[in-house]
N, C-alpha and C positions, 0 to 999 in steps of 0.2 A: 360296372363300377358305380358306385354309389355315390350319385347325386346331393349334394348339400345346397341350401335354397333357404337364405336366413330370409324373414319379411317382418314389419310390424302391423300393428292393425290397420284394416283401410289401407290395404297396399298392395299394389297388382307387380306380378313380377311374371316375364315370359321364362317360361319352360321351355326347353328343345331333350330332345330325346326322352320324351316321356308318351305314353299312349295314354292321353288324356280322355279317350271316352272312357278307358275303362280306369283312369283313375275316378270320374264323374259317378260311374255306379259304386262302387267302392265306397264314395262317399255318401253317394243316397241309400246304401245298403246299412251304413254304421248311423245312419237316419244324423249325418252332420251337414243336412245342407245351409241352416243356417251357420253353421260355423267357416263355411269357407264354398265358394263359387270358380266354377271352371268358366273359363271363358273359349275363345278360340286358339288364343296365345298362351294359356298358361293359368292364371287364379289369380283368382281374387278374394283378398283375406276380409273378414267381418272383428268385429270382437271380441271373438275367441279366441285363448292362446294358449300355447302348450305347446307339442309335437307330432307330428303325424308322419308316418313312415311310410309309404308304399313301393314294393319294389325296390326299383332303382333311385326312387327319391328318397330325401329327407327334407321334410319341412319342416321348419323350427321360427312358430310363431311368438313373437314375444310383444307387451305392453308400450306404449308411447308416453303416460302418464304416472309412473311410478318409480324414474330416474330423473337426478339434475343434470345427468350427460348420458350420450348414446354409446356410455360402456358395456360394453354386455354382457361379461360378471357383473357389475352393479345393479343391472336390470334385472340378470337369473336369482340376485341373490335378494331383492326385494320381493321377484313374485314368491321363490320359494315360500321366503318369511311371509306374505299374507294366505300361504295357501295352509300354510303351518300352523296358523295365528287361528284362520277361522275352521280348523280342525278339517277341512277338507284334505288333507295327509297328514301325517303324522311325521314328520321329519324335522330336526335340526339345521341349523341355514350355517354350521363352521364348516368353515375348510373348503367352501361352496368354488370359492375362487383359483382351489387347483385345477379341479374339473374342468373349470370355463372354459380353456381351448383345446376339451376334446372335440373329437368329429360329432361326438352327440352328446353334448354336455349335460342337457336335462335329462336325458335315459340313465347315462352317467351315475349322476348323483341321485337318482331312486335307486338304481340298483347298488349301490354302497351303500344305502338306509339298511334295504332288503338284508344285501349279505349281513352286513355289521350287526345287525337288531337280529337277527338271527342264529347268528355266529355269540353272541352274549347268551342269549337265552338259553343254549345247548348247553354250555357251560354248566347252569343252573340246574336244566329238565332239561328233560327225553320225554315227551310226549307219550304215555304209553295208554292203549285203550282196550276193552277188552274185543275180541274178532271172530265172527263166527265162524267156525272151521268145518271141515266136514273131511273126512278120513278113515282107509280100512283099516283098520287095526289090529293087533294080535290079541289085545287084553278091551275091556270093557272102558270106555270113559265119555261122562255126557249121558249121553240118552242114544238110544238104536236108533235107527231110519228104517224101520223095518221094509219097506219095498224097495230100498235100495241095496238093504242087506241080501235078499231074497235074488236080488240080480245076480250080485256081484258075490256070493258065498256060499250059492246052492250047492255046489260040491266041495266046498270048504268050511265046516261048521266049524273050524277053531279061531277063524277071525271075524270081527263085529263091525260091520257099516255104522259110523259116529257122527254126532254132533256135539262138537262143543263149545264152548266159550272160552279162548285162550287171551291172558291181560298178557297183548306184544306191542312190540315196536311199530310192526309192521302192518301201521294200521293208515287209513285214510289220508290222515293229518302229515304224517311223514311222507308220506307218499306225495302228495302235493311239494311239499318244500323240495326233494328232490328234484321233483319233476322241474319245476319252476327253477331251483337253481340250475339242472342241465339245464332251459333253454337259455335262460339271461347267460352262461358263460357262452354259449356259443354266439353271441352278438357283442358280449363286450368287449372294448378295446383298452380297457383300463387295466394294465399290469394288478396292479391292487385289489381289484374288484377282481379280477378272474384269480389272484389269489387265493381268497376267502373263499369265492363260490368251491373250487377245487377243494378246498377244507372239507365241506359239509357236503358235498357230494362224497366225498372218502368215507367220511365219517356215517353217510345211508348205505354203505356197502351193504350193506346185509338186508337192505330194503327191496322190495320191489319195484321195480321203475315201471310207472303207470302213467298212463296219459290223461291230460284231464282238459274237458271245457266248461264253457260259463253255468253250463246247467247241470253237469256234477258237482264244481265248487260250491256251488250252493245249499249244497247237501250235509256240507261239512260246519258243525255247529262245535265250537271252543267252550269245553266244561269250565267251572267254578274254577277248577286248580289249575286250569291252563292259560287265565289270563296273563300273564306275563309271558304269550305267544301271539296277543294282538296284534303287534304291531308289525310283524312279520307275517303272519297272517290276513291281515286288509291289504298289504301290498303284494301278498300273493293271488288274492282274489282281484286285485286291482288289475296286473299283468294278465292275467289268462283273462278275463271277465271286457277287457279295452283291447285285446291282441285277438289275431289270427296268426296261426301256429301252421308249422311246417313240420308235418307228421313224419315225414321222412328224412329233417334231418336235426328233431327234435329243436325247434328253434322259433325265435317270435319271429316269424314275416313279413307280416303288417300290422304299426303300431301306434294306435290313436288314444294321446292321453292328454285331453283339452280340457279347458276349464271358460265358462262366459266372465268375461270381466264383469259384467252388469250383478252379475249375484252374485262376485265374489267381490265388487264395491260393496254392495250391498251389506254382507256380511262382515266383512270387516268392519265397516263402520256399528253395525251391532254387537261386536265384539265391542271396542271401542270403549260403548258407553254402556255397557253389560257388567266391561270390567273396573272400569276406574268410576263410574259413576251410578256405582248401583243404587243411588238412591232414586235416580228418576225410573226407577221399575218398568227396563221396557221392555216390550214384546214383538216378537218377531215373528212376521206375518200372520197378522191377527185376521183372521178370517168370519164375514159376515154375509149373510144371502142381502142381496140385488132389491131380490122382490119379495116383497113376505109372503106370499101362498106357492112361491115357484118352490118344484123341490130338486131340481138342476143342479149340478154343482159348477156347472158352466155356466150360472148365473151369480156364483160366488164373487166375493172381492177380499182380496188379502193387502193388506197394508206393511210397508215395505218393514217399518217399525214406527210403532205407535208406544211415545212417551209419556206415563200416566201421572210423570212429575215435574216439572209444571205438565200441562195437560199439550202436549206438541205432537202430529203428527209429521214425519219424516219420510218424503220420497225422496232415493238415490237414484239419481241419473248420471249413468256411466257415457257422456255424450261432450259435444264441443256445447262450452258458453262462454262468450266474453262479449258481450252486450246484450241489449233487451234484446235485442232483432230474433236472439236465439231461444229465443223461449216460447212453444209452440201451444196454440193453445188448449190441444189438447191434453197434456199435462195437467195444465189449469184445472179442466173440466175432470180429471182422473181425482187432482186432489180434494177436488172440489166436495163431490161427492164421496169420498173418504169421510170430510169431516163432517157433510150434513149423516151420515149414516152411525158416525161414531158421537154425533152430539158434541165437535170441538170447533173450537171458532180459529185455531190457527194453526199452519200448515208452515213448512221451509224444502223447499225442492232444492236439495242437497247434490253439488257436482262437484268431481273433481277439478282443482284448477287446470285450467288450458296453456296460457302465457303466463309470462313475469306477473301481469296486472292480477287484479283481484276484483272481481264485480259482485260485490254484494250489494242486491237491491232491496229494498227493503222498504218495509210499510205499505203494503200494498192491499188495499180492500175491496171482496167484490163488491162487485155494482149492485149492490140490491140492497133494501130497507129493512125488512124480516131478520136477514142474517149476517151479520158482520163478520166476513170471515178475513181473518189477516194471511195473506199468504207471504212469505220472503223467499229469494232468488238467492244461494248464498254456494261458497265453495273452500273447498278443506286442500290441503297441500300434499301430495301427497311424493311430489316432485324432490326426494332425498336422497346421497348416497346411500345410507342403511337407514331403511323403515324401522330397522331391530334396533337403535339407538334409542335409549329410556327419553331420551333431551325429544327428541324428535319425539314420539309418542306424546308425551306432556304439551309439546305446541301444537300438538292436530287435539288432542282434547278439550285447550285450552280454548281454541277456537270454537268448537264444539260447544263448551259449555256456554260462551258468547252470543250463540247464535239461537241457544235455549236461553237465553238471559239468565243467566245460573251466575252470580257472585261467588267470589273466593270463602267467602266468608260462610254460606251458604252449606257446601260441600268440599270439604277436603281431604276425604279421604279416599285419595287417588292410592293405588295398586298395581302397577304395572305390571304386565305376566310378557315374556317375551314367546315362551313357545306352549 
């Protein structure tokens, strides 16, 4: 029976019936040990969040700082929206709140992206490519194989061993989407979704059903004419490429689709000011060597976003701050040399809000003579029933542009893009 085990970040929850050492490899095998910790009792969650499936369990890690209450549609349907927002999925955030009280709401609703964006596009195209074939034949077509003709026709000179090139259905790309639809129907519990998948399964009758892993997926490259298969296509490589599969009863077994809150702050907030404030032209993870003669790239330093209007660097700490006490100094020292490297005198270590309160500190310079660097302590709200609201969007910007000292007057041509 299938274990369900909801937690948020930084949240220990005991387990019973679970064989925890061999969840523990599992998880140092899909190299997620930062993303969550076994303990003796059970795990311990980190940052990351998303889902992880093994076995008999289900984990369903979700965010602490991206709801004004601990609803849990209101939480799935905020992270959806920033995972949508800074292009790390491609999905829509409507109707997010029928899903919520299924047994695995977030598998859920990728898998209605899948089927649906897929189920559209067939409408439109059939995928078709050309496939190399190879075949005894009665008549001539293609080119001979001549030592395979020589095997297979030494007593028979009226038929030709062939190679050819046939433009069929039944090619790679179809073959994935099948496959991929059998496994997701056989894990979903969604009337709806095992619907649709049923559709397009029907509809590959005439395919071959092939099995596929992360290192065949990768093989498969979407031509010129088949972009309007992307989007079912990233989340079929997503599924096979994040799963382990159960060969035998065609089905995802173990299922880890996590995401670090820290770079997906990160990126939202570049999103952010990317979209409604293109004029401070900024750049995202601008990359600089350390030491000038080293040629190490592990002597690199990337900056989390670097503002070239006014001239502002930007570190996002996905962490607790509600007073100075929490401000560690080596931050300090990280932004520090950010801006001696990039030639800027001022910096804002950007966090989400914690509590009700709001601590921005501000004016703060270091201690030295040579270089007047301004750094600010400052944090954005992220804390809303729907992120996806334009109003809401306009008040985290608005603050944004505040803590760049950016006037109305200045810039107004905000843009909102919701997905």
């Amino acid at each position: 029976m299938l274990k369900s085990v909801i937690a948020k970040e930084y949240d220990e929850k005991d387990i019973k019936d679970c064989d925890l050492d061999k969840l523990q490899s599992y998880i140092k095998c899909q190299k997620l040990d930062s993303a969550l910790k076994i303990t003796r009792q059970g795990i311990k969650t980190k940052s990351w969040v998303g889902v992880i499936k093994y076995k008999n369990l289900h984990l369903e890690i979700l965010p602490k700082l991206i709801s004004a209450n601990d609803d849990r549609s209101t939480i799935l349907k905020n992270l959806i929206f920033m995972l949508s927002y800074t292009k790390n999925l491609d999905i829509k955030t409507n109707d997010n709140a029928k899903l919520a009280n299924e047994k695995n709401p977030f598998i859920e609703i990728l898998i209605r992206e899948f089927a649906n964006s897929l189920f559209e596009s067939l409408k439109r195209l059939t995928p078709k490519r050309y496939v190399r074939e190879e075949e005894n034949l009665n008549y001539l077509k293609g080119k001979i194989k001549f030592s395979e003709n020589i095997r297979y026709n030494c007593t028979n000179q009226a038929k030709f061993y062939c190679e050819y090139d046939e433009f069929s259905e039944n090619n790679l790309l179809n073959q994935l989407f099948l496959f991929v639809s059998t496994c997701l129907y056989n894990i979903s519990n969604n009337s709806n979704n095992k619907k649709t998948l049923k559709f397009i399964i029907n509809y590959y009758s005439d395919i071959s059903f092939v099995r596929f892993d992360k290192f065949k997926v990768r093989k498969i490259k979407l031509t010129r004419n088949q972009e309007l298969l992307k989007k079912p296509f990233n989340l079929a490589k997503m599924f096979v490429e994040q799963t382990s599969i159960d060969l035998s009863k065609n089905k995802f077994e173990n299922i880890t689709l996590v995401w670090d809150m820290n770079s997906l702050f990160e990126e939202f907030v570049y999103e952010l000011i990317k979209r409604n404030i293109p004029e401070c032209s900024p750049i995202a993870q601008k990359t600089k060597r350390l030491l000038r003669q080293a040629q190490e790239t592990r002597r690199d330093t990337k900056v989390d976003i670097l503002v070239q209007n006014p001239q502002v660097i930007i570190d996002t700490k996905y962490k607790k701050f509600t007073c100075f006490d929490d401000i560690k100094n080596a931050d300090i020292f990280q932004v520090s040399t950010y801006c001696l490297l990039h030639k800027y005198n001022r910096a804002v270590l950007l966090y989400p809000q914690f509590e009700e309160n709001k601590p921005d500190i501000t004016n703060f310079h270091l201690n030295t003579e040579d270089n007047p660097l301004n750094i600010d302590f400052c944090t954005i709200n992220l804390k809303h029933n729907d992120l996806k609201d334009k109003s809401v969007q306009q008040s985290i910007v608005d603050k944004i542009k505040k803590i760049l000292n950016i006037t109305s007057s200045q810039y107004t041509n905000s843009n909102f893009q919701s997905d």
